[in-house]
Every structure is written in C-alpha cells, then in structure tokens.
C-alpha atoms as one frame of an Amber mdcrd trajectory, in Angstrom:
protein
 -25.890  69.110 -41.236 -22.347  67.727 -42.093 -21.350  68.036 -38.611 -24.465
  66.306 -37.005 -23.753  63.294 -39.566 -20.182  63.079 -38.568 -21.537  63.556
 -34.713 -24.125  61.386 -35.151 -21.541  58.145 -37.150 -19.651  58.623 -34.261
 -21.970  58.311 -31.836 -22.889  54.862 -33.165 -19.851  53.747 -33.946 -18.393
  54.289 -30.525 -21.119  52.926 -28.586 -20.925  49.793 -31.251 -17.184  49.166
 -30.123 -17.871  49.814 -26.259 -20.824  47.035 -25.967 -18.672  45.090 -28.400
 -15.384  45.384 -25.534 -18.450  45.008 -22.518 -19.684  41.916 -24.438 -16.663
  40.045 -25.316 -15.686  40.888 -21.752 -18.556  39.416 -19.848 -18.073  36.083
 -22.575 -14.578  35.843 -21.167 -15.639  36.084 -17.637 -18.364  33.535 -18.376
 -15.732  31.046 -19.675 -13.535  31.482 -16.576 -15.986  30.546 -14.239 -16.998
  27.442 -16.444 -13.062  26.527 -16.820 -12.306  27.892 -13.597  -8.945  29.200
 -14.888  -8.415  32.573 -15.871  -6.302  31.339 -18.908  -7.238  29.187 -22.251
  -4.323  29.805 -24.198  -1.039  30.628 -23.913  -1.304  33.415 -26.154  -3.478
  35.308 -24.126  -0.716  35.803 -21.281   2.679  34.345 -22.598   4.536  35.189
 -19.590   2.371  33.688 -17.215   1.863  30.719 -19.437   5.537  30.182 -19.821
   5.870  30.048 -15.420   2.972  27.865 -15.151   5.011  25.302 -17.943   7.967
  25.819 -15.338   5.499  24.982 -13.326   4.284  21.539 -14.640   8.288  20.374
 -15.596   8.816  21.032 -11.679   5.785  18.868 -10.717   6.309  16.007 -13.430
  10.502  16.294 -11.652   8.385  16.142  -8.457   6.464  13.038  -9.353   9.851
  11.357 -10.137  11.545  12.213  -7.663   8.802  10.974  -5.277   8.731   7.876
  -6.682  12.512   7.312  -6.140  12.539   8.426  -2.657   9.681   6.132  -1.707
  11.379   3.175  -3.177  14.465   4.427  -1.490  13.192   4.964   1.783  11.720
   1.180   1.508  14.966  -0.147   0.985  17.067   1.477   3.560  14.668   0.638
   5.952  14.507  -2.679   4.988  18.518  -2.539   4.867  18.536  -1.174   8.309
  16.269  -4.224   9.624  18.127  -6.504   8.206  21.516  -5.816   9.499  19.602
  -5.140  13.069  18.869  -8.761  12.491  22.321  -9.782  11.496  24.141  -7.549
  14.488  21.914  -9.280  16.988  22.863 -13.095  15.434  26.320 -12.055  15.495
  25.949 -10.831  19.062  24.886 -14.498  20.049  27.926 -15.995  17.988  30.124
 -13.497  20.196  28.688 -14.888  22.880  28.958 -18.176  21.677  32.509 -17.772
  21.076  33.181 -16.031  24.831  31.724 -19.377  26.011  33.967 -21.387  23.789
  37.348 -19.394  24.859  36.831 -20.548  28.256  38.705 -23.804  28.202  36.752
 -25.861  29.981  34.295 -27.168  28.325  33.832 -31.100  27.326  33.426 -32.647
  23.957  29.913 -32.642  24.174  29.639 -28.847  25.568  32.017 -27.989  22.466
  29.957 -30.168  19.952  26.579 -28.493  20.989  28.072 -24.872  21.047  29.494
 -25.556  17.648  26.057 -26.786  16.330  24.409 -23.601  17.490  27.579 -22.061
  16.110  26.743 -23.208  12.635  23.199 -22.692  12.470  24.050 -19.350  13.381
  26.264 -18.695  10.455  23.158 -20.564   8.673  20.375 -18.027   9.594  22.927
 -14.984   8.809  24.254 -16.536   5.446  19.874 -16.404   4.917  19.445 -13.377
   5.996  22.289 -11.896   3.912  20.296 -13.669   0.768  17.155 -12.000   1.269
  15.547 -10.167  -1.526  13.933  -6.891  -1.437  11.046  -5.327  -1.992  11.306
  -5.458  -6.129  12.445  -9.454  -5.619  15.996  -8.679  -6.086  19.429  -9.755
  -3.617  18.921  -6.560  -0.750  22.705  -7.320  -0.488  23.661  -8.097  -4.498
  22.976  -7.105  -8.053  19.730  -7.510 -10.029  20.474 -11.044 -12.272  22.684
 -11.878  -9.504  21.152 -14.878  -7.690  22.403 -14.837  -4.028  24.504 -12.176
  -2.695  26.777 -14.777  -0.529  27.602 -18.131  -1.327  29.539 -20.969   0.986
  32.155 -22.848  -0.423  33.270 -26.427   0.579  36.613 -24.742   2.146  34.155
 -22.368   4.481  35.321 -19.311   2.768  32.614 -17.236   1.136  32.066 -15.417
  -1.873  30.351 -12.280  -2.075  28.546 -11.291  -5.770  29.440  -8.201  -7.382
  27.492  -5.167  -6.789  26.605  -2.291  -8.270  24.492  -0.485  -5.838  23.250
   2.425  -8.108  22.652   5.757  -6.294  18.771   6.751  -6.623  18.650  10.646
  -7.543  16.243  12.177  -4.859  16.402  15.759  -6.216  18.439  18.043  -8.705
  21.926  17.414  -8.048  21.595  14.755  -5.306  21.290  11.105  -4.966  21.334
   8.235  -2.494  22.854   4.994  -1.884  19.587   2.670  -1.053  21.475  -0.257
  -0.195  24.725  -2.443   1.174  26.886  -4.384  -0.385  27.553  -8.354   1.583
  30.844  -7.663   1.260  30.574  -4.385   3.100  28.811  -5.950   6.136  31.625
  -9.314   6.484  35.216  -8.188   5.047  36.746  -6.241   7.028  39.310  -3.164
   6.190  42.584  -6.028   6.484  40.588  -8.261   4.823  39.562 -10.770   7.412
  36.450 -12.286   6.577  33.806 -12.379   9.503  31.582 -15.439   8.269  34.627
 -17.849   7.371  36.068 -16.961  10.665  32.751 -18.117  12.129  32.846 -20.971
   9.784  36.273 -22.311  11.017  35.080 -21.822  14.949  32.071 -23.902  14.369
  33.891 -26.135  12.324  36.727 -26.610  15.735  34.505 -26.738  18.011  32.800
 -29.981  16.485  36.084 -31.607  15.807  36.824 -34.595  18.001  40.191 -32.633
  19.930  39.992 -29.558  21.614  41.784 -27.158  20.041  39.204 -24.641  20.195
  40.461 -22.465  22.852  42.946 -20.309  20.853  40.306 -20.365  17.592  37.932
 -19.099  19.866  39.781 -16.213  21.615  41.036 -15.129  17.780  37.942 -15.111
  16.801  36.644 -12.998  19.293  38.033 -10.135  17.862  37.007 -10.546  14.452
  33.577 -11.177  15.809  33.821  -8.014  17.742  35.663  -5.964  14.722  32.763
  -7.297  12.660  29.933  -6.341  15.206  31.234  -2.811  15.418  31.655  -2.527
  11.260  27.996  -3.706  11.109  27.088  -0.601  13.569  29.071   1.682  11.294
  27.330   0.610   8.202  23.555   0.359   9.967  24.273   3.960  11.125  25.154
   5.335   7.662  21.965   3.344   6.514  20.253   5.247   9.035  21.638   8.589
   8.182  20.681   8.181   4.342  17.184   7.019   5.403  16.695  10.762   7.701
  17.933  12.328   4.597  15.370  10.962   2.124  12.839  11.780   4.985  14.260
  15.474   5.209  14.730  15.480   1.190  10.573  14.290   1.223   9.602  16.581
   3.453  11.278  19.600   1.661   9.401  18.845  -1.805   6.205  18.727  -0.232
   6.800  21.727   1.155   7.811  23.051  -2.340   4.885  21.336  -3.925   2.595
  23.244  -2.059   4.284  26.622  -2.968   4.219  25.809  -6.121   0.840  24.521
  -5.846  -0.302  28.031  -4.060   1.466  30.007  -7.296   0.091  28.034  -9.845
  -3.078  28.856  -8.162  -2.538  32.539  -7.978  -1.612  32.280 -11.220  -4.300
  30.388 -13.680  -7.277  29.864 -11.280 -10.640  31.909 -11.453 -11.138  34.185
  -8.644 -15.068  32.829  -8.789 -16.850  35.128  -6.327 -14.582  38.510  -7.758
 -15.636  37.261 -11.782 -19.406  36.154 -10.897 -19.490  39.827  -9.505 -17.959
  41.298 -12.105 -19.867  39.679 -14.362 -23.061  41.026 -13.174 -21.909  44.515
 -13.196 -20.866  43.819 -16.540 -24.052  42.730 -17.827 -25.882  45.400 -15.529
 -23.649  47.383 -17.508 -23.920  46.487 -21.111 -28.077  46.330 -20.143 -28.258
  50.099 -19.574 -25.804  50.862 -22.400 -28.238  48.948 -24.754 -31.309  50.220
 -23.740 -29.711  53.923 -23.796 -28.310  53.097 -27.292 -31.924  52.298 -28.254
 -33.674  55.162 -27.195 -30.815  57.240 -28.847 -31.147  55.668 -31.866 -35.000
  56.421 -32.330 -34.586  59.888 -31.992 -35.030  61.431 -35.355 -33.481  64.412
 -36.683 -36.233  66.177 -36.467 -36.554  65.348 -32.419 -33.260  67.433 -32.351
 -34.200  70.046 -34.089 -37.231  70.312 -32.624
C-alpha cells in the first residue's frame, strides 16, 4: 500500500511539473509572437542581451556619424562648386591679363579691360564671402563675418579659420572646408587678389604702364589658377571618401541589422507551430491526467 502511495504522489506530482514546464512554455511562445522578439529581459539571455546593447551603441555611433557625413558631404560639394566658380573667373582675369601684356592697346582698350578687370576681382571677392549651408563664411569661421575683406591699399585680409575636422567614423575625420587664405596666398606669399587688384588698378590709370604689370601678373594668375586645382582636387578627394566612408556603414548597418535580427526577433511561423504542438501537447497530457486521476484504488486492484 506504501508503495502505491509513494507511486501514486509521484505520479501526480510529476505530471503537475511537466504541464506546469508545457504551460509556461506555450505562455512564452505566446508572448513572442505578440512582441515579436524572442527576448523581454535581459535576464533571460544575458549574453545575447549584452551583443544586442553593442548593438544599439553601434547604431546610436551610426546615427552620428551619418549625420556628420551628410553635413560634410554638403559642404565639400558646395566647396568644390565654389572654387569651380572661382577657377573659371580667374581663368577670364588670365585672359584678361594675356590681353593686357600685349602692348598695344589704347587708353580706352586698357580702361575697359581694367573695368572688367575689377568687376572680376568683385564677383570672386563675393564668391569667396559666400555662406554655407548652416549660414556661416564657406571660406571663414563661425562669428566671423566675411572671410575676405579689401582694404583701401588693394591688399586683402583673410579671417582666421579654424576649419574643424568632422569625425566620419571611429578614428577618422574630415576636413569639410577651405580656408580664403588657402585658395589666394600662395607658398612665397604672393597674394593672387591684390595682384589682380594692382592690374586693374594700372590698367585704368591715365599712362600705360601696364605692360610689365600685366606680364608679372600672369604668373601669379597662373600660379594661383593651378593652386586653386590643387586645393579643388583635395576637396574632391575628401568628398569620394565620405562617399566611400557612407557607403561602408550602410553596409555595416545592415549586418548589424541582419544580427540583431537573428538575434532578438521571433521566428513567427517556427513559434506559431510550436505553439500548437505545444498546446496539442499539454491537451492530451490533461485529458490523460484526468482519466488517471479518476481511477480509484479499487480500479487497480480490481
């Protein structure tokens, strides 16, 4: 009789615990495919919650680093327009300047060629002044209200910048922008715009004297056409790299993306289906427990 009881307490208390483990089993399953992740907190896988918290410091880095490199790739290609602009003025002053060297032009020829001359040096002086997209000098500082400023002697002053690099990913950065000074001074310290500044200022003056200003300044104006394609290039090659640097954290936002995924999402179709089993399951178990459990001890002795 002893051993029936002890049979018998067993019986019920293992079938108790294994519809208790089926049960709490198809309520998890139920809550994944409601939540559609296979996780609800940390504790219940620690080391998969602490990748998928990797995970989400990557993607908020991600987000920032976005953000930079669109703002970056705005203003290098509105750096590289603008000295495309500037190069192509300057080409006309060089050509201005060829026509000027000749030596035989009249007053009036030299008077209209320095007029053009000047608002030449006008339109790039304006163009070097432009803001950029946040409504700050392209060429200058934030605070800083024009990048280059004429003064009554035709020399020029260029504002102090401090073109901040923009970090684009861990470990790198870019320089966005140019500095005036960059695109007119030259390495020996010739100045491109006052040497445009003096020819147009000869060329209107009532002798001729322009000849030898002119042929000087031709190769300043040449020096300084070639120093703005050195600086337009490097613009150029720090706008591919943002595009490369862009196109690399997508591609790593989608990995990660594709693990975070693997990791924390609910496989639906595999739970709904192992749901049902699981109830099919915990169904038969139930109704076998009852039928068990009516059974008397008489029934087994009989």
């Amino acid at each position: 009789m002893t051993a029936m009881q002890v049979s018998t307490s067993a019986f019920y208390s293992d079938t108790a615990k294994r519809m208790g483990a089926m049960n709490a089993r198809a309520q998890t399953l139920q809550t994944e495919i409601a939540t559609g992740k296979k996780i609800q907190n940390p504790s219940d896988a620690p080391g998969v919650s602490q990748q998928l918290a990797e995970i989400a410091r990557k993607d908020a880095d991600s987000q920032a680093y976005t953000a930079n490199m669109k703002t970056a790739g705005s203003l290098l290609d509105q750096t590289d327009s603008v000295i495309g602009q500037i190069a192509t003025a300057m080409t006309r002053a060089k050509e201005l300047a060829t026509s000027a060297a000749t030596g035989t032009l009249n007053a009036v020829d030299r008077k209209i060629i320095g007029t053009e001359l000047r608002s030449v040096l006008d339109s790039i002086v304006t163009m070097a002044n432009v803001n950029n997209i946040r409504g700050e000098p392209l060429f200058g500082t934030a605070g800083t209200t024009q990048s280059v400023v004429e003064q009554t002697d035709g020399t020029f002053l260029y504002a102090d910048t401090n073109v901040s690099p923009v970090p684009i990913a861990d470990g790198q950065d870019v320089q966005s922008t140019e500095t005036a000074a960059r695109l007119f001074q030259l390495p020996d310290g010739t100045d491109v715009l006052a040497t445009l500044s003096a020819l147009a200022k000869a060329l209107q003056a009532p002798d001729d004297t322009t000849q030898s200003t002119a042929n000087a300044a031709l190769d300043t104006l040449q020096s300084g056409l070639n120093q703005l394609g050195d600086v337009q290039s490097s613009v150029g090659a720090r706008g591919a790299r943002v595009e490369l640097q862009q196109s690399l954290l997508q591609t790593a936002d989608t990995d990660r993306a594709e693990l975070r995924s693997q990791l924390e999402d609910t496989d639906i179709t595999s739970a709904v289906v192992e749901l049902q089993q699981m109830l099919t399951a915990l169904q038969a178990t139930q109704a076998s427990f009852s039928k068990l459990a009516q059974l008397s001890l008489f029934d087994y002795i009989r």
